[in-house]
C-alpha positions in Angstrom: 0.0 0.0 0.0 1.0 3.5 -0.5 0.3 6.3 1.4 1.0 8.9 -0.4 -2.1 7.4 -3.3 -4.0 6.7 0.1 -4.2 10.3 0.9 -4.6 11.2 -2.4 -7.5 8.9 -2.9 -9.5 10.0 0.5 -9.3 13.7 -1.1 -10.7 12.3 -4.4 -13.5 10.5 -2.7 -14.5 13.3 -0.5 -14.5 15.8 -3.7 -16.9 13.3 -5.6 -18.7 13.2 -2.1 -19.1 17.2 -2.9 -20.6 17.0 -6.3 -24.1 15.7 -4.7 -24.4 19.4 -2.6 -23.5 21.0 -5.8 -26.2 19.2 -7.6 -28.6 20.1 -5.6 -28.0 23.3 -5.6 -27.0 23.1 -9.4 -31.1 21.8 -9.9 -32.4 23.8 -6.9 -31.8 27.4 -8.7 -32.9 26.1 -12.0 -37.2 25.5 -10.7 -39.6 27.5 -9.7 -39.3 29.0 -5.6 -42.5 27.0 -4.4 -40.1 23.6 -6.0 -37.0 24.7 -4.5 -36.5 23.0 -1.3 -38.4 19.5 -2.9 -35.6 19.8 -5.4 -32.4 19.9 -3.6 -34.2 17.2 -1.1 -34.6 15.0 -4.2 -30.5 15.1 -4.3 -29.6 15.1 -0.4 -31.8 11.8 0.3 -29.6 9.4 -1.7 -26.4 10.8 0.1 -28.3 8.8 3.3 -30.0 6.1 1.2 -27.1 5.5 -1.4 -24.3 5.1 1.4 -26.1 2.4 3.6 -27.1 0.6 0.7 -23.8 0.7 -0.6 -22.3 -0.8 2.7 -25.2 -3.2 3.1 -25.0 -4.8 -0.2 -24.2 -2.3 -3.1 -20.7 -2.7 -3.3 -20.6 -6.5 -3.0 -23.2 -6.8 -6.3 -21.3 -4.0 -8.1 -17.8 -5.2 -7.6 -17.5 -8.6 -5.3 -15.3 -10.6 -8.2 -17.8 -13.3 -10.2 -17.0 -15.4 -13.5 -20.8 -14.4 -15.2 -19.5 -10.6 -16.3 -23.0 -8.9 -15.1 -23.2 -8.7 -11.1 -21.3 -9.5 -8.1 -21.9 -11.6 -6.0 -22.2 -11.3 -1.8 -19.3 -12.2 -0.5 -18.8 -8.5 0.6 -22.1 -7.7 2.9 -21.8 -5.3 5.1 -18.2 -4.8 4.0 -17.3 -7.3 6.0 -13.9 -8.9 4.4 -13.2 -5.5 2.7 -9.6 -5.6 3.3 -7.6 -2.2 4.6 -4.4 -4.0 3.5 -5.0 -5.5 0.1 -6.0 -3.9 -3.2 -9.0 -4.6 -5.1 -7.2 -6.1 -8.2 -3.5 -7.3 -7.8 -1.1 -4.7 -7.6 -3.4 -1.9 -6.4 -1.6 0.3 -4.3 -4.9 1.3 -2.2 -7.1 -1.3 0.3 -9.9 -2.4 -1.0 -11.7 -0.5 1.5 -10.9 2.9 -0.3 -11.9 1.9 -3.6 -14.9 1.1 -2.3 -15.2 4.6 0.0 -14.8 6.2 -3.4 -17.1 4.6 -5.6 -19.2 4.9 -2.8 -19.4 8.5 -4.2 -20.2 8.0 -7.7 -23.5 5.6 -6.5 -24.4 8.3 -4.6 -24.5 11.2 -7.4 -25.4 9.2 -10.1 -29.2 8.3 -9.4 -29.2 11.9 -8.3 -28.8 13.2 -11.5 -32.1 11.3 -12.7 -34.5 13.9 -10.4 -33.8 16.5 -12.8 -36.0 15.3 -15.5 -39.2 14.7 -13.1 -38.7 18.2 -11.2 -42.0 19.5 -10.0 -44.3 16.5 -10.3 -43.3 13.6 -8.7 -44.5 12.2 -5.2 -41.2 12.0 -2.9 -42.3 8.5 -1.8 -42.4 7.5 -5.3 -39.1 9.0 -6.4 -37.3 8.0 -2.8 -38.6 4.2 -4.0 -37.7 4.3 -7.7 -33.5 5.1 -6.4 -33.8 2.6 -4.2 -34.8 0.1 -6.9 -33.1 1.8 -9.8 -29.7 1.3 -7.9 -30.2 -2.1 -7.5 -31.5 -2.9 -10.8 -29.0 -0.6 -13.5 -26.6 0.8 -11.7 -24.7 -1.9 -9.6 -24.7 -4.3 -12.7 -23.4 -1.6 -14.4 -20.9 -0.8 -12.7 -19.9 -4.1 -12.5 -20.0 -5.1 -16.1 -17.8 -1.9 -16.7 -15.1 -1.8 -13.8 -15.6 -4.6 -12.0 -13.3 -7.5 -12.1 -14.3 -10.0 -15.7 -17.5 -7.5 -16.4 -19.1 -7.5 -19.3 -17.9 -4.2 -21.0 -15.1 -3.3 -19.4 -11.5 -4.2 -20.9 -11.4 -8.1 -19.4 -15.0 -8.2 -21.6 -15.6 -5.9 -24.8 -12.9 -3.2 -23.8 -15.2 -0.4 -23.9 -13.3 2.2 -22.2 -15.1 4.3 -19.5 -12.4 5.8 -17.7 -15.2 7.8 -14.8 -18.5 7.2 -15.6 -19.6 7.8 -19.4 -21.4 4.9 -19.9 -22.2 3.5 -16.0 -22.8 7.5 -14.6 -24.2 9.7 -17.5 -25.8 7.5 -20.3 -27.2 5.2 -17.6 -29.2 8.1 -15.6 -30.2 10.3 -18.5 -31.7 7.7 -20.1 -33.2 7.0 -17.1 -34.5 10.2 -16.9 -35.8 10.4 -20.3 -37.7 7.5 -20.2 -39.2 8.4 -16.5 -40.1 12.0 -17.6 -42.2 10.5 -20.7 -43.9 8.1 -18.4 -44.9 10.7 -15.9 -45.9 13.4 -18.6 -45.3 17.2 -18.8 -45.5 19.4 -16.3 -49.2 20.9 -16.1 -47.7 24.7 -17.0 -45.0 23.4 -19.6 -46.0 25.8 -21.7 -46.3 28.9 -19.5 -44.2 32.0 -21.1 -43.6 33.4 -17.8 -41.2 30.6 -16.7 -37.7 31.8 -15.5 -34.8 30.0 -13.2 -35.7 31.7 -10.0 -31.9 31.9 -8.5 -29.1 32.5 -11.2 -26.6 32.7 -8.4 -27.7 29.3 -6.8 -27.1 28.0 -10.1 -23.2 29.2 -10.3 -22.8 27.9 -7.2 -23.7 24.2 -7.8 -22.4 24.2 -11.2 -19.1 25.9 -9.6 -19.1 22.9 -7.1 -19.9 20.0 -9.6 -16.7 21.3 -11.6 -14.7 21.4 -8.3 -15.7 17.8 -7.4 -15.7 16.6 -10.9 -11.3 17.1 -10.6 -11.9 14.1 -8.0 -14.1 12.1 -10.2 -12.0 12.1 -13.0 -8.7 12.6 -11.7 -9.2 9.9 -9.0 -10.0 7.3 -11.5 -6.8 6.8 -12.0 -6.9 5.1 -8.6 -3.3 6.5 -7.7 -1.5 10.0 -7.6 0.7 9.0 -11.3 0.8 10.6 -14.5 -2.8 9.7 -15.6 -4.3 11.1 -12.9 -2.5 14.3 -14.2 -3.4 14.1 -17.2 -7.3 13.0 -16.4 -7.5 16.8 -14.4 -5.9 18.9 -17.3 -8.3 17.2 -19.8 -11.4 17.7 -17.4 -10.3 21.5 -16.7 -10.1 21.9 -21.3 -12.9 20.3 -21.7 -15.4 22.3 -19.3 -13.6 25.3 -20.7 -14.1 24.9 -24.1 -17.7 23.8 -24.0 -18.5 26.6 -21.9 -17.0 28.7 -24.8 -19.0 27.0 -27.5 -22.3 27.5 -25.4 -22.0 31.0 -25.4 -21.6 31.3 -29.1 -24.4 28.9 -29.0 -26.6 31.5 -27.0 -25.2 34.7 -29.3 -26.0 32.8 -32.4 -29.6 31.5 -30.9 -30.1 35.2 -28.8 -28.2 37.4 -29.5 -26.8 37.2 -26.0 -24.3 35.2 -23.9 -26.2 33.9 -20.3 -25.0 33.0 -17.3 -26.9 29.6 -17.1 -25.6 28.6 -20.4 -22.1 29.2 -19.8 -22.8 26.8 -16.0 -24.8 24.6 -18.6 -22.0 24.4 -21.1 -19.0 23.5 -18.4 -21.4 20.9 -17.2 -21.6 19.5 -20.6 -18.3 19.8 -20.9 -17.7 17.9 -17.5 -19.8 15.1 -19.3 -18.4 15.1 -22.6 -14.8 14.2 -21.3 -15.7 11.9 -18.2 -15.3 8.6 -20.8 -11.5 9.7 -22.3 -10.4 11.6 -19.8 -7.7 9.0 -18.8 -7.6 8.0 -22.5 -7.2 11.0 -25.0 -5.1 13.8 -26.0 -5.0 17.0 -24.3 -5.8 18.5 -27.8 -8.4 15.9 -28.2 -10.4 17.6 -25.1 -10.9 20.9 -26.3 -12.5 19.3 -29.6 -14.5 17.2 -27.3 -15.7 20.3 -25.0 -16.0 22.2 -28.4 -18.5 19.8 -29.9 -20.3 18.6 -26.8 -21.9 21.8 -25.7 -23.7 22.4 -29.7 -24.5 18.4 -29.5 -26.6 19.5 -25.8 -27.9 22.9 -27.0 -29.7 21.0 -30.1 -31.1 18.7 -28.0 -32.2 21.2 -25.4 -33.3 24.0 -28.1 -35.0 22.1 -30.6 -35.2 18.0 -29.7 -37.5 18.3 -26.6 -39.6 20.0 -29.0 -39.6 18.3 -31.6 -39.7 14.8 -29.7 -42.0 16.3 -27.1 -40.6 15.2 -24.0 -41.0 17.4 -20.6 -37.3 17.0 -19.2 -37.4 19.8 -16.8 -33.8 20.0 -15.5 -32.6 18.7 -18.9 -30.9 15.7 -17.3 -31.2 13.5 -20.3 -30.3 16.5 -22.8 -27.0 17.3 -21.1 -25.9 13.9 -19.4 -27.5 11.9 -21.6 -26.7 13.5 -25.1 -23.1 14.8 -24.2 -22.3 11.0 -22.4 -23.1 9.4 -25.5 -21.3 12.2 -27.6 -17.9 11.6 -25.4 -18.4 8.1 -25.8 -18.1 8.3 -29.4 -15.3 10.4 -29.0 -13.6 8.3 -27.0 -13.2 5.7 -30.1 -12.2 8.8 -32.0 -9.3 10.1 -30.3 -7.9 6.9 -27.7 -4.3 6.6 -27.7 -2.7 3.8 -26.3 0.9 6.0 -25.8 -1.2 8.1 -23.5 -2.6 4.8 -21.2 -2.0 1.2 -21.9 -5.8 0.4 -21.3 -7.0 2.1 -24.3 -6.8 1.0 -27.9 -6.1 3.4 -30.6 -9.2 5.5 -31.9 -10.3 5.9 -35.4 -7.9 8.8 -35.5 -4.8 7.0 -35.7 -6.8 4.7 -38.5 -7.6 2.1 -36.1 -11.2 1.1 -36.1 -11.7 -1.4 -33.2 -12.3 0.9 -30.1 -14.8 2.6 -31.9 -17.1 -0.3 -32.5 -16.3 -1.4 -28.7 -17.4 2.0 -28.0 -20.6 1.7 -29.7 -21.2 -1.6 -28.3 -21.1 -0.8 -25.3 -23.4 2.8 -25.2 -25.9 0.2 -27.1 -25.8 -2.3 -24.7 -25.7 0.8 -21.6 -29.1 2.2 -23.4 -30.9 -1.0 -23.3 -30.2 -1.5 -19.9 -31.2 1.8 -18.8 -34.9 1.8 -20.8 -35.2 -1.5 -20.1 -34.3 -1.0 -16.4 -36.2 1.8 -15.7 -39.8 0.3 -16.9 -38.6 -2.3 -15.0 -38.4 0.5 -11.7 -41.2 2.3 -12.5 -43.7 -0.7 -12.8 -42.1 -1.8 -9.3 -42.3 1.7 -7.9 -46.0 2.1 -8.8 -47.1 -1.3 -7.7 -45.3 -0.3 -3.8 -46.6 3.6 -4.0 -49.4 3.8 -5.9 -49.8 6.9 -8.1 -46.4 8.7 -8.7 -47.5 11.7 -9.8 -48.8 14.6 -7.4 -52.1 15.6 -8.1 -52.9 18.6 -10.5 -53.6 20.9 -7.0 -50.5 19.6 -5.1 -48.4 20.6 -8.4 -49.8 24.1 -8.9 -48.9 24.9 -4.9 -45.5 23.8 -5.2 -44.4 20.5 -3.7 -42.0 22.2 -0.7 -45.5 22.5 1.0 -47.2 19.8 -0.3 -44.6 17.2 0.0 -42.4 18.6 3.0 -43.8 21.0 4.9 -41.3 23.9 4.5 -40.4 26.5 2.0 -36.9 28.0 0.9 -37.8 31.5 1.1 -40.0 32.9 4.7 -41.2 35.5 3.0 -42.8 34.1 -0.7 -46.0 33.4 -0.6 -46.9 32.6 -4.0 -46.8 30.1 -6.8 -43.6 31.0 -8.7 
């Protein structure tokens, strides 16, 4: 074991820890006031839910070593025979235990992400059910069949490369969300002109924090302090960079102006767009990546929810979705195998194979996640009931209706 990667580790882990806050905040300044504190509550649950499930059982299914490629097994309940000595694979120079304290993290923010889509209209007992189940039944076979020891579509199965989350983080929860928001249906003012954020600043702040955290998430997945890690953190900080960039042009060319929540929109797309090849592709590679991944979300945002109809309120799908997909493709583009051993070389360098693993597995992710999530929903409705509020409970606002509390003492209206 090595303590200097030990330490280095516990810092990723708690920075990941940090992107769930930021989230909710991120999604909190985005609604309505009377949805404000339902909203961030919708986040901050699955920090309590997410870690004792991941002790009681979610790390053992996700990662406990098996020979069938899809789920572990449970060997590691409770934790118990998590070693503080050994690695996880041979040769890891961090206990078992921390790799699992820090994918702890990334179960925690990933169903999080899903809430976005179904702002404003879904029971809390409904939506604190369908994580519960949606954990169990896509994300901890994911995350097995991608990082976990002989998985399915990680490099000892199809060697598609996922270096933080593209495929098991992104794809699989904004699929998720777009499948759940067309189930539950447009919000009942979807339409209404008079619709604006109600807190710019609370949405710097989360977005801010989610970039800040997002240096662990990709920079720890390197799983030591080494030259990858390095080079995962310079990519991430291009990326966000350059996508923010291109959103703005994307807003002058839409608008005529640059705004403040499409530059935090544009990082965050950027943030996604990268999260597959951070560990993988060039440094130039990331700036076409952040470049491309912000006009890939704005279409989907400005003119595909239209066009397909779908009421994704936070735009979970259009931004985590799209842009995990987009960097997942561009991950087969640009891979170089000087820059990490793990990778094959991408379509750029005339070699076609990582590509098609790369398709392969976003295929295989997507089917999982629609599949999955009917799966959930039909479970959550048979255990709740009804997952929608009623039309009356949606126009007060569900802080109120669902919680008893309101952000702000002093609004008293339906905004």
């Amino acid at each position: 074991m090595n303590p200097g990667n030990i330490g280095f580790m516990l810092v990723c882990a708690a920075l990941v820890f940090f992107m769930t806050p930021g989230l909710s905040m991120f999604y909190g300044g985005l609604v309505r006031k009377k949805n404000t504190v339902n909203t961030i509550m919708t986040s901050i649950f699955i920090i309590g839910t997410g870690i004792v499930m991941w002790v009681l059982f979610g790390y053992s299914l996700s990662f406990a070593p098996t020979d069938n490629g899809f789920i572990g097994d449970f060997r590691w309940l409770g934790l118990e025979g998590v070693s503080l000595t050994e690695g996880y694979t041979e040769g890891a120079s961090i206990p078992n235990m921390l790799f699992s304290c820090f994918q702890m993290m990334f179960a925690v923010i990933t169903p999080a992400l899903i809430t976005g889509s179904v702002a404003g209209r879904m029971k809390f007992k409904s939506l604190f059910v369908f994580i519960i189940v949606w954990s169990i039944i896509v994300y901890y076979p994911l995350a097995h069949m991608v990082w976990g020891q002989n998985g399915l579509l990680g490099l000892d199965g199809i060697h598609a490369l996922d270096f933080a989350g593209g495929d098991v983080v992104h794809i699989s929860s904004g699929v998720s969300a777009l499948v759940l928001c067309i189930i539950l249906g447009k919000r009942n003012d979807y339409n209404r002109a008079a619709y604006r954020n109600h807190n710019i600043p609370t949405v710097v702040l989360g977005a801010s924090l989610l970039m800040f955290g997002w240096f662990g998430f990709n920079a720890g997945s390197a799983l030591e302090a080494n030259g990858i890690a390095v080079h995962a953190f310079i990519t991430t900080a291009v990326s966000a960079a350059a996508a923010m960039l291109s959103w703005m042009l994307c807003d002058i060319f839409m608008s005529k102006k640059p705004t403040l929540i499409g530059a935090c929109t544009g990082m965050v797309a950027g943030l996604v767009g990268i999260t597959p090849g951070a560990g993988f592709v060039p440094v130039w590679a990331a700036v076409i990546i952040g470049l491309t991944t912000s006009p890939v979300c704005f279409l989907m945002i400005s003119f595909g929810k239209k066009k397909f109809g779908f009421d994704d309120a936070l735009d979970a799908f259009s931004c985590h979705g799209t842009g995990g997909i987009w960097g997942g493709l561009l991950t087969g583009v640009f891979s170089s195998s000087a820059i990490n051993s793990d990778a094959w070389d991408g379509i750029m360098y005339g070699k076609f194979e990582q590509f098609f693993a790369q398709v392969e597995g976003i295929a295989i992710t997507l089917v999982i996640a629609v599949a999955g999530t009917l799966i959930c929903y039909a479970i959550t409705r048979l255990l709740t009931g009804k997952i929608r509020v009623s039309a009356k409970d949606e126009m007060l606002g569900l802080d109120t209706t669902q919680h008893g509390e309101i952000a702000y003492p002093s609004f008293n209206g339906l905004e």
